[in-house]
C-alpha positions in Angstrom: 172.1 -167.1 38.0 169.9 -168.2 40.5 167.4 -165.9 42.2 168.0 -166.9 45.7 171.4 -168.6 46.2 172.2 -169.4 49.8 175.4 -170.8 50.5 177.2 -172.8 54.2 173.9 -170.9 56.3 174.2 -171.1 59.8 172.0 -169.1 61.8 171.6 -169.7 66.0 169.4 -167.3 68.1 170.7 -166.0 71.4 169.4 -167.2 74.2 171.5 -164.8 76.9 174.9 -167.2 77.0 173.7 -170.1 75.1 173.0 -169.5 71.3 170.5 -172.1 69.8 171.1 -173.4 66.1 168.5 -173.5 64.0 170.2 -173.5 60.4 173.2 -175.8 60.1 175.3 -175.8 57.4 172.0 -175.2 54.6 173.1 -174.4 50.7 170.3 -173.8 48.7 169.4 -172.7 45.0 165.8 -171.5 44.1 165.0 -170.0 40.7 162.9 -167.3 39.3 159.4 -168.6 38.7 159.9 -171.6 40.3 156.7 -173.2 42.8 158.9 -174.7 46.1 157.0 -175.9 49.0 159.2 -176.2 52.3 158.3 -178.9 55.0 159.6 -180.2 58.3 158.4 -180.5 61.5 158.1 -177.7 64.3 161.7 -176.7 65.1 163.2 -177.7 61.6 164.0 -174.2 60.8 162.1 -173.5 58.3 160.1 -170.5 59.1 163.6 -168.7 60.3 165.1 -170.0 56.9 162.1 -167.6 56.0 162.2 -165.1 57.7 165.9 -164.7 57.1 165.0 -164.6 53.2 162.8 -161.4 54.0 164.9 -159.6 56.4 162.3 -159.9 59.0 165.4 -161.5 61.1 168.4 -159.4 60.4 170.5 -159.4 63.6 173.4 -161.4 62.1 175.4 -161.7 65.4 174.8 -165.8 65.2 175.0 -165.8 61.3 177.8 -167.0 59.5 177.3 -167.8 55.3 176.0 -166.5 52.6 172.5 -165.6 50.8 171.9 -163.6 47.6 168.6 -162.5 46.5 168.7 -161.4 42.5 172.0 -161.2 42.8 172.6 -158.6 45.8 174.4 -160.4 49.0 171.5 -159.5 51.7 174.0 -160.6 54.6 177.1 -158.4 53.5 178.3 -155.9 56.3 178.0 -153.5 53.6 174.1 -153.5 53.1 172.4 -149.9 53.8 169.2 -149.4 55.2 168.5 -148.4 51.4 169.3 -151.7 50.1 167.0 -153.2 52.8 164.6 -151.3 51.3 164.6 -152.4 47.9 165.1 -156.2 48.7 162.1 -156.0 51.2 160.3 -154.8 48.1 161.2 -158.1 45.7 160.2 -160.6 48.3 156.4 -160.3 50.5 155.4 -162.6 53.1 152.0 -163.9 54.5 152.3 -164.8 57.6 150.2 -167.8 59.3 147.3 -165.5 60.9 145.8 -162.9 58.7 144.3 -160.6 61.4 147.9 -159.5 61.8 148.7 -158.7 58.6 144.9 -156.5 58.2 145.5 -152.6 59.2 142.6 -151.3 58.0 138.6 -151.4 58.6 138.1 -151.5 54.9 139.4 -154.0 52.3 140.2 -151.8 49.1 141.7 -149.3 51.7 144.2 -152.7 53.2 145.2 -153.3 50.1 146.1 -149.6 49.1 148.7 -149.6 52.1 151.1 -151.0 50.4 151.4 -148.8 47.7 150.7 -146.2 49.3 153.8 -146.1 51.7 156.0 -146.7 48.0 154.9 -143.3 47.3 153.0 -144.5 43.9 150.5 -142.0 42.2 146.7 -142.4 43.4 146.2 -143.6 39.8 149.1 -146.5 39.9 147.5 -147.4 43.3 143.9 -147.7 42.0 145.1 -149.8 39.4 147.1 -151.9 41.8 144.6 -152.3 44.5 141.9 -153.6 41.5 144.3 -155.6 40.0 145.3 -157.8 42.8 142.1 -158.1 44.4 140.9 -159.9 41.0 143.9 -161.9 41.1 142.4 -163.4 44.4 139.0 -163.1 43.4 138.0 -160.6 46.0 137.1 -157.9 43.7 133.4 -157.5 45.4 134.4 -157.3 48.5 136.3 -154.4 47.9 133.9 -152.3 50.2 133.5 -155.1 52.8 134.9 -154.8 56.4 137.5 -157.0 57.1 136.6 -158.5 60.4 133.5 -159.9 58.9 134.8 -162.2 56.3 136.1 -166.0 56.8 139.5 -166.7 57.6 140.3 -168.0 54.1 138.9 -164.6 52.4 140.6 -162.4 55.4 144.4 -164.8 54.4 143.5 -163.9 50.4 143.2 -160.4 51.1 146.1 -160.1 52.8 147.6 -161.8 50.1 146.1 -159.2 47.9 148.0 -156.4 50.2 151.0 -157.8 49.2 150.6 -158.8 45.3 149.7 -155.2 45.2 153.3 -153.8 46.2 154.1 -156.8 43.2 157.0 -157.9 44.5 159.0 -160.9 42.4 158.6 -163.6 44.9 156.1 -164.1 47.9 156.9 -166.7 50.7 153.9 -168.0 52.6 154.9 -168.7 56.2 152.0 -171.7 57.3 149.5 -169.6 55.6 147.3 -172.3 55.9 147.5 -173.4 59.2 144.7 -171.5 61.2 142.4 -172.2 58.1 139.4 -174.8 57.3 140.1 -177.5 54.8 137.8 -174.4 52.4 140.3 -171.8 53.2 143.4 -173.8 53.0 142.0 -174.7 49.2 141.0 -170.5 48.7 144.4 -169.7 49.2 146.5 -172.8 47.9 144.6 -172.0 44.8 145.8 -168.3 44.7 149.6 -169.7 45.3 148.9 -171.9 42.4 147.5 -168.9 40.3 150.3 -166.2 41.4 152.7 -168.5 40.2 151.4 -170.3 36.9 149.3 -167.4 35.5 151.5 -163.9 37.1 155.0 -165.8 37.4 155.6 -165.0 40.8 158.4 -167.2 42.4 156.1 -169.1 45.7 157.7 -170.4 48.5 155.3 -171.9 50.6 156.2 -173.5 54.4 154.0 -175.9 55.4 153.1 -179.2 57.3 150.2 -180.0 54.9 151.3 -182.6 53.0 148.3 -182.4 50.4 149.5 -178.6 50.2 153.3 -179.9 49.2 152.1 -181.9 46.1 150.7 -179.2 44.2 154.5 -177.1 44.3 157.2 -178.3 41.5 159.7 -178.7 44.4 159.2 -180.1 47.9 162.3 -179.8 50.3 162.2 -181.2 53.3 164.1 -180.1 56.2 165.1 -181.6 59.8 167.2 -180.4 62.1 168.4 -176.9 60.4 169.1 -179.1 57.5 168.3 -180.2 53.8 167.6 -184.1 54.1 165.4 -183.9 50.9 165.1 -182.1 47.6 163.1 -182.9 44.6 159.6 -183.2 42.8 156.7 -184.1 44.6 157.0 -187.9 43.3 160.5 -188.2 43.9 160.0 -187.1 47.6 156.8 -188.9 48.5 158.0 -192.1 47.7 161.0 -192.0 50.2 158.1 -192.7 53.1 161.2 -194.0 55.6 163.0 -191.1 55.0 160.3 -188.7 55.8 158.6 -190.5 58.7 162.4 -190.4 60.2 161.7 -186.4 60.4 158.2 -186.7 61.6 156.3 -185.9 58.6 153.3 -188.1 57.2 152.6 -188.7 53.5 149.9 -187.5 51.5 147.0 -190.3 51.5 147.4 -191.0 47.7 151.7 -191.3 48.1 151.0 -193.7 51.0 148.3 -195.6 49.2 150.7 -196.3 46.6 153.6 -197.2 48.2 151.1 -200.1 50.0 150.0 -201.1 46.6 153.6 -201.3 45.5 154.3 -203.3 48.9 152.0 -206.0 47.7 153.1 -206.3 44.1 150.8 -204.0 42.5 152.8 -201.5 40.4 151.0 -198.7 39.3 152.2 -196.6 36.4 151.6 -192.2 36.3 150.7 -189.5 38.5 148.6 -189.5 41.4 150.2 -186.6 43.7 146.6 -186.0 43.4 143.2 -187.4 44.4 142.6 -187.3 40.7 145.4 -188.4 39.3 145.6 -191.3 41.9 141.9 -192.2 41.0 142.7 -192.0 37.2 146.0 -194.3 37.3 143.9 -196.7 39.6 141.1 -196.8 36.6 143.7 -197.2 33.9 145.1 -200.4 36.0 142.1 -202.1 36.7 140.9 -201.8 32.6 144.7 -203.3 32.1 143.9 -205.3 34.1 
């Protein structure tokens, strides 16, 4: 069974008379542990699509379909306030600027706020708040003020609010996007951590394509809809296809697909700068 099943999604918000579609007709499977990186261009629908996954949006007066979440149907007429709850507490969100998501003057004391409105013991939240601030590698700056660290340290510790309420799957709504190229790595680093070494499920929407490559699954959206769906390599090399929804490719996908314009076939990975300077090497000592 898949963790988050989504099936016909339609979704409009109401603008007075006129509703305005965002999700059109969107089925979607994601499952447990897996690393998915959502793209599309500004208006594509993916950061409702997200926010619709965490409840944040839950007027469902413009909704017609169907999402699960571990098997519970999040858009049944039947859900309490209760089972809101509970689901909120599977799925955490960081949002795009991190001084919203900060409540505290303190950083070990931000992090404990989670916790602390479950209701956990003061042990249980001392464990927790340690815990997840080594998991970002902010364990000495537990003491620190908030306001006084970089943007990519202020996005990892509220990353660290959230791990610490360890919920099952954490979607990162253009976490990156008010971040330097340093930050952006800080925190794509974490994702990559969270989900390879704590098996967290990561959803990540984004419009860095360097960012997309490092997921297992990119899907691509336009319109309110799935046009794409696949690994990194499988997507990247559809460069029509993706320049048709107003998306760039990442510098080493692109400078393959030139090299493969112009006869020169290259053979492995290079979704990275690595890989792509590796397979490069490996070619020119074949020959």
């Amino acid at each position: 069974m898949s963790y988050i099943k989504i099936r016909d999604l339609n979704f409009a918000y109401t603008d007075e008379e006129n509703p305005v579609a965002v999700i059109k007709d969107l089925s979607l499977d994601i499952e447990k542990g897996e690393y998915v990186a959502v793209l599309g261009h500004n208006g594509s629908g993916k950061s409702t699509l997200a926010k619709l996954l965490n409840l944040v949006i839950d007027d469902y007066d413009q909704f017609d379909g169907v999402i699960e979440i571990d098997g519970v149907e999040i858009t049944s007429p039947d859900m309490t306030e209760d089972d809101v709850y509970e689901l909120r507490k599977k799925i955490g969100m960081v949002f795009q600027n991190p001084d919203n998501q900060l409540v505290a003057t303190i950083v070990e004391e931000d992090v404990a706020f989670g916790p602390e409105n479950l209701g956990l013991p003061r042990e249980e939240i001392r464990r927790r708040v340690d815990n997840a601030l080594d998991i970002v590698g902010m364990r000495e700056f537990a003491r620190h003020e908030p306001h006084r660290l970089s943007g990519g340290q202020k996005q990892r510790i509220a990353i660290a609010g959230i791990i610490a309420m360890n919920p099952e799957c954490i979607i990162f709504d253009e976490s990156t996007a008010m971040l330097d190229p340093m930050g952006r790595k800080e925190v794509v680093d974490t994702m990559e951590k969270l989900n390879r070494e704590e098996g967290k499920t990561i959803i990540t929407i984004t419009h860095y394509m360097e960012e997309a490559v490092r997921a297992d699954r990119v899907i691509v959206m336009d319109d309110g809809r799935i046009v794409l769906d696949g690994t990194p390599a499988e997507i990247f090399l559809q460069d029509e296809v993706l320049r048709s929804c107003g998306l760039d490719l990442p510098q080493c996908a692109d400078l393959l697909i030139r090299l493969r314009k112009r006869g020169i076939l290259l053979e492995g990975d290079i979704n990275t700068p690595e890989q792509c300077a590796k397979t490069i090497a490996n070619a020119l000592i074949r020959g």
